[in-house]
C-alpha positions as CSV (number, residue, x, y, z in Angstrom):
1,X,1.3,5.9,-17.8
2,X,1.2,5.9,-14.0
3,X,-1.4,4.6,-12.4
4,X,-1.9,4.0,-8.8
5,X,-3.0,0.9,-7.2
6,X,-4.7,0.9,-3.6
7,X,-7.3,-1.1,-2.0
8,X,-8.1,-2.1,1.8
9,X,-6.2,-4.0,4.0
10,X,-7.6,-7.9,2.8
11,X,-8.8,-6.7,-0.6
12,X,-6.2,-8.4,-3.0
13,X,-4.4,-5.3,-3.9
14,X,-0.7,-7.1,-3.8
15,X,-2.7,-10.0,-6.3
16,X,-3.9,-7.5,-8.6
17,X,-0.1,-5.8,-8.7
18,X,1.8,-9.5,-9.3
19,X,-0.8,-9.8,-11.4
20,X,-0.3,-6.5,-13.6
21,X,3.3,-6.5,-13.6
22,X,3.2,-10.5,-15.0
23,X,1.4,-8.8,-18.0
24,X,4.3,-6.6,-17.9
25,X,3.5,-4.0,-15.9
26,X,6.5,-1.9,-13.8
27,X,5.9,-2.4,-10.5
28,X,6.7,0.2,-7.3
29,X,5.5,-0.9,-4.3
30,X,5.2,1.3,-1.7
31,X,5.4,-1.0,1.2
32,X,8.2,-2.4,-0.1
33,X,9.7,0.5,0.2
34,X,8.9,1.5,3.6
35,X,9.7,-1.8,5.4
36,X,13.6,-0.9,3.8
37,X,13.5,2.2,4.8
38,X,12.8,1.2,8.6
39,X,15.0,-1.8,8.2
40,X,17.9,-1.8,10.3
41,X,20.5,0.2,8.8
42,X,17.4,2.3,7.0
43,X,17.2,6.0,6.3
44,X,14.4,6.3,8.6
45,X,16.0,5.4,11.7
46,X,18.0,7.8,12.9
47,X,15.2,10.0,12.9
48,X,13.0,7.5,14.8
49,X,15.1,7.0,17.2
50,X,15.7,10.7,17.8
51,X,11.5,11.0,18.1
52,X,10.6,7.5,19.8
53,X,13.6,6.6,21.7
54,X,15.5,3.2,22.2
55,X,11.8,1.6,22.6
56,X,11.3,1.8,19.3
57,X,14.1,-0.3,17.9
58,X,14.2,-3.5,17.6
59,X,17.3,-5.4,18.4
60,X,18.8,-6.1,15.1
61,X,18.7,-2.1,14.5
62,X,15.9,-2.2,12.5
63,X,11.9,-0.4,13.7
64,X,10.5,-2.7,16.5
65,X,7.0,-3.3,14.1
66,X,4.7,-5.0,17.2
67,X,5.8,-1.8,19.7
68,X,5.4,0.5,16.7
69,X,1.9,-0.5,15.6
70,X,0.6,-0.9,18.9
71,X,1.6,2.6,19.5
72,X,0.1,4.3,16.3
73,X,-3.2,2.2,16.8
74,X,-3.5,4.5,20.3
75,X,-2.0,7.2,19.7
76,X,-2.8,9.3,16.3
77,X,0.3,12.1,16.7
78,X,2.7,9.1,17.0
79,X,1.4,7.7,13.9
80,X,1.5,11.1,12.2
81,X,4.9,11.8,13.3
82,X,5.7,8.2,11.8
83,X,4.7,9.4,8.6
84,X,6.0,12.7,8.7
85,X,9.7,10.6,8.7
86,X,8.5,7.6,6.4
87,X,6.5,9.3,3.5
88,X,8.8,11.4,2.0
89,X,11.8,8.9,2.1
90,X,9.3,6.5,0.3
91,X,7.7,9.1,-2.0
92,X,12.0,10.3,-3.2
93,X,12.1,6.4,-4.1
94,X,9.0,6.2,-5.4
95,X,9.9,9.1,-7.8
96,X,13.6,7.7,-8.2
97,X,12.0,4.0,-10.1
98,X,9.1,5.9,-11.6
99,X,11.8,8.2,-13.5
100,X,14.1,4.8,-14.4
101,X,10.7,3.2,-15.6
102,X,10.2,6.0,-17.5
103,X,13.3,6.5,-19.1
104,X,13.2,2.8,-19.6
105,X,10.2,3.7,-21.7
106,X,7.9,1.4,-19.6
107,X,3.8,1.6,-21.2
108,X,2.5,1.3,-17.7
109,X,4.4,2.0,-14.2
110,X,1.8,0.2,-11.2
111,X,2.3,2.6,-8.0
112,X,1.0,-0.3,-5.4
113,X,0.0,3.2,-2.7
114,X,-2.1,1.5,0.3
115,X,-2.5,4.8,1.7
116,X,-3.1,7.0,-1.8
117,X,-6.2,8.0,-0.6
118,X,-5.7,8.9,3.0
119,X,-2.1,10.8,1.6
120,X,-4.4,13.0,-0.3
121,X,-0.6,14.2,-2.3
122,X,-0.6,10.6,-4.8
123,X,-3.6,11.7,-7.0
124,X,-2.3,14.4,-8.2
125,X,0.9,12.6,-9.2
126,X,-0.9,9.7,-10.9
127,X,-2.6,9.4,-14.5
128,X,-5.6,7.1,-13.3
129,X,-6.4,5.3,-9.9
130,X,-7.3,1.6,-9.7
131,X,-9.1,0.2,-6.7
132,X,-9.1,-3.2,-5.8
133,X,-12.0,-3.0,-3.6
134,X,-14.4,-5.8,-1.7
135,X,-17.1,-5.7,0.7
136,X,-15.6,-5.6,4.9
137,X,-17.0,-9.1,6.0
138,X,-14.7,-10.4,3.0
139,X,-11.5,-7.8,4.2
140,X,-11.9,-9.3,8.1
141,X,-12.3,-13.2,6.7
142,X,-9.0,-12.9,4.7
143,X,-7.0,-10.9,7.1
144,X,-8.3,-13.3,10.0
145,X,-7.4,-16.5,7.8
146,X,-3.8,-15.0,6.6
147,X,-2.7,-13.4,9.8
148,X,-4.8,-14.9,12.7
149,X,-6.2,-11.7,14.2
150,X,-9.5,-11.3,15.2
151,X,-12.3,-9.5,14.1
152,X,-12.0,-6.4,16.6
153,X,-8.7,-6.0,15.1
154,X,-8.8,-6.1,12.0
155,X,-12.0,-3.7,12.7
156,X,-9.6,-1.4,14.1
157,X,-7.1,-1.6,11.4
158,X,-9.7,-1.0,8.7
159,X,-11.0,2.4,10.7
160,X,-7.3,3.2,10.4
161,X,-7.9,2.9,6.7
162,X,-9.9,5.6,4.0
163,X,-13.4,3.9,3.9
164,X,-14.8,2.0,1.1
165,X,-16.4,5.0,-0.1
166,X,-13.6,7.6,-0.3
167,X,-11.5,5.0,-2.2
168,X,-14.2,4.1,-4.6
169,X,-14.8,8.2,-5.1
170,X,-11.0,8.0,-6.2
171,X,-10.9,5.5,-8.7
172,X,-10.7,5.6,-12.1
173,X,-11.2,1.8,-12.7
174,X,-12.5,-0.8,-10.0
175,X,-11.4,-4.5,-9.2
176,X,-14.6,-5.9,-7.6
177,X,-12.5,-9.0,-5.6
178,X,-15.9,-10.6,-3.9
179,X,-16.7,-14.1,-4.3
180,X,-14.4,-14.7,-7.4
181,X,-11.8,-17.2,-7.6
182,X,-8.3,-16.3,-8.5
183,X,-8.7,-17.7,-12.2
184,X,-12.1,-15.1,-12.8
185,X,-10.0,-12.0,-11.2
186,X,-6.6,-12.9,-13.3
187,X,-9.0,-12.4,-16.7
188,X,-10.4,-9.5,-15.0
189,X,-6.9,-7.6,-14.1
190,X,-5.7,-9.1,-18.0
191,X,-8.6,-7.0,-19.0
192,X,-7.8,-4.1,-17.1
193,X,-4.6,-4.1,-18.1
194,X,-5.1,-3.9,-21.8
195,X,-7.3,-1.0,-21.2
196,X,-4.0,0.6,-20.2
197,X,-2.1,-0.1,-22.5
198,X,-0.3,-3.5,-21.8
């Protein structure tokens, strides 16, 4: 089975996927895969630096990540010509380990997609959907502790995001990651898991 994994920035998505693939799970992750790709010496850069110019890269060869984010935050036809390089690099690899997984004969492939919604192409690649989902005061209070931002900007990344409501309308199962510590939401994702299978 493949099923996708996605959840808001701050929700505990990349918990729930260590989580699934210590119950032995296959795990793709699809930022994982991006950050290589745009990596210096990655097969996105060429083609970056053909649409963004020398601005854009960093000095190790590798995407400049602070110029690149600041510019897709204000600009939305630089963030979709990002994607327009990025996706379908990430989405050949994605298909490259799902087919290994498979012929490896793995019961459950995790697809960790933070944008499977907003693609609107995953769905129709995926058996099921899980969401990992939580309310937005929790999303800003995590991001802010883990990565120091502040509120407006993490505001900014979630608008950035699918809302809470389009990802919930696209799951098949739901993680509900609010006020549970991590022992209550690793029996929770063990249960989910052996509803699929592991």
């Amino acid at each position: 089975m493949r099923l996708g994994l996605t959840g808001g920035i701050g929700s505990g998505k990349s918990t729930v996927a260590e989580l699934l693939r210590a119950q032995g799970a296959v795990l793709i992750d699809a930022d994982a895969i991006s950050r290589a790709t745009t990596a210096a010496g990655g097969s996105a850069m060429p083609a970056i630096q053909a649409a963004f110019g020398d601005g854009l890269v960093a000095a190790d060869g590798g995407l400049h990540r602070a110029a690149m984010r600041a510019l897709v935050f204000s600009d939305p036809e630089a963030r979709y010509t990002l994607q327009a390089i990025v996706h379908p690099l990430v989405a050949a690899e994605i298909d490259r380990q799902s087919r290994a997984a498979a012929k490896n004969r793995a019961t459950l492939t995790v697809i960790d997609i933070p944008l499977l919604v907003e693609s609107g192409v995953w769905r129709r690649q995926l058996d099921r959907v899980l969401v990992v989902d939580c309310s937005p005061q929790t999303q800003i209070g995590r991001v802010g502790l883990r990565d120091g931002h502040t509120a407006a900007v993490i505001s900014a990344m979630m608008q950035a995001q699918a809302s809470r409501s389009q990802r919930l309308a696209a799951a098949d199962a739901v993680v509900h990651n609010d006020g549970i510590n991590l022992e209550q939401l690793t029996l929770l994702v063990r249960k989910i898991g052996h509803e699929f299978g592991l």
